[in-house]
C-alpha positions in Angstrom: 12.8 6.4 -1.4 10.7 8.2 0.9 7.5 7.3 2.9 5.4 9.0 0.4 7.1 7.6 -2.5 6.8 4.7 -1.3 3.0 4.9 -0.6 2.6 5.5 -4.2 4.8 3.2 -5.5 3.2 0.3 -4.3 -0.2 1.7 -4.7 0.9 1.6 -8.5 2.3 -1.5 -8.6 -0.9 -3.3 -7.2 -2.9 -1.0 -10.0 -4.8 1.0 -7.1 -6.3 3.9 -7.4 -6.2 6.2 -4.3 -10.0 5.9 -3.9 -8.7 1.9 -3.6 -6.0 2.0 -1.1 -8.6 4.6 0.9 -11.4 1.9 0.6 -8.8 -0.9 1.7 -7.6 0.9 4.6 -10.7 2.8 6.1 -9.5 6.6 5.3 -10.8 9.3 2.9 -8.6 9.2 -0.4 -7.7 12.8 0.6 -5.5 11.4 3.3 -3.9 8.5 0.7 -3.2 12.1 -1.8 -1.7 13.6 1.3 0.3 11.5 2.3 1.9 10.7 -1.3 1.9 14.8 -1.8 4.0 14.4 1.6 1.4 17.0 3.1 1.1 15.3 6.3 2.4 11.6 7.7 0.2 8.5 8.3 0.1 8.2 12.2 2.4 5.3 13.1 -0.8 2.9 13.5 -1.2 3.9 10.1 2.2 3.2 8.9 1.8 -0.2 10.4 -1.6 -1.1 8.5 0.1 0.0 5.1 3.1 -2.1 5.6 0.9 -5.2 6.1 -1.4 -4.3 3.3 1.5 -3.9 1.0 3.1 -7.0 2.7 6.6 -4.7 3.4 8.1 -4.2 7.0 7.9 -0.4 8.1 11.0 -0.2 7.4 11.0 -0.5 3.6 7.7 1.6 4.1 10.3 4.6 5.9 12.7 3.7 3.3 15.0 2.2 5.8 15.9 -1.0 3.8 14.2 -2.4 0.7 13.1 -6.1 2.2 9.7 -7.2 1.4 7.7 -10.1 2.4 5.1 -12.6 1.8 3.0 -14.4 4.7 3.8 -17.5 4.2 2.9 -19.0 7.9 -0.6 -20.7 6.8 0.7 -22.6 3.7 1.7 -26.5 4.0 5.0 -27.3 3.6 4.0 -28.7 -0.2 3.0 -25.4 -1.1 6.2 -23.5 0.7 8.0 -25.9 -1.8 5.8 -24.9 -4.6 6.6 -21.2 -4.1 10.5 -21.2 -2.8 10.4 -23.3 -6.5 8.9 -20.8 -8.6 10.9 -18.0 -6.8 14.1 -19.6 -7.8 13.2 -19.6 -11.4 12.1 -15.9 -11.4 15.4 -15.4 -9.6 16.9 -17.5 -13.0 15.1 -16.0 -15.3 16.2 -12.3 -14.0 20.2 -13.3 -14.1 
C-alpha cells in the first residue's frame, strides 16, 4: 500500500473521520483529504506524528513493511502478561 492508502486505512479502522484525524493532529482536514487524494505528502515531521498516532513505524506508514506496534513501556509486567495472553488467543482464534 501506499502512504495515502495507508493514511486512510487506518483513519478507517479507528472510525475517524477526516475532520478527526485533522483535530488529533493539529492540521485543516483539507490536508488529511490531500494527503489520502495523494495531492501532496505530509512533511516528514508529519509522517512521524501519524505513525505514532496510529501506533505503526514509518515504515508501514511508506508501505515499506507491514509491522505495527503497541507502547507497551509503561505497563507492569502483570499487565505485559495480561496482553502477550490475550494476543496469543487472538493469534488461536485466527488459525
Amino acid at each position: 500500500m501506499t502512504l495515502n492508502e495507508n493514511i486512510k486505512q487506518l483513519r478507517l479502522a479507528r472510525n475517524l473521520s477526516q475532520v478527526d484525524l485533522a483535530k488529533a493532529l493539529g492540521v485543516t482536514k483539507q490536508s488529511v483529504s490531500n494527503w489520502e487524494n495523494n495531492n501532496i505528502q505530509p512533511s516528514i515531521d508529519m509522517l512521524i506524528r501519524l505513525a505514532q498516532f496510529f501506533s505503526v513505524s514509518t515504515d508501514y506508514m511508506l508501505g515499506l513493511n507491514h509491522r505495527k506496534y503497541i507502547e507497551i513501556s509503561e505497563l507492569s509486567d502483570t499487565q505485559l502478561a495480561h496482553i502477550t495472553a490475550i494476543i496469543d488467543d487472538i493469534r488461536c482464534v485466527k488459525k
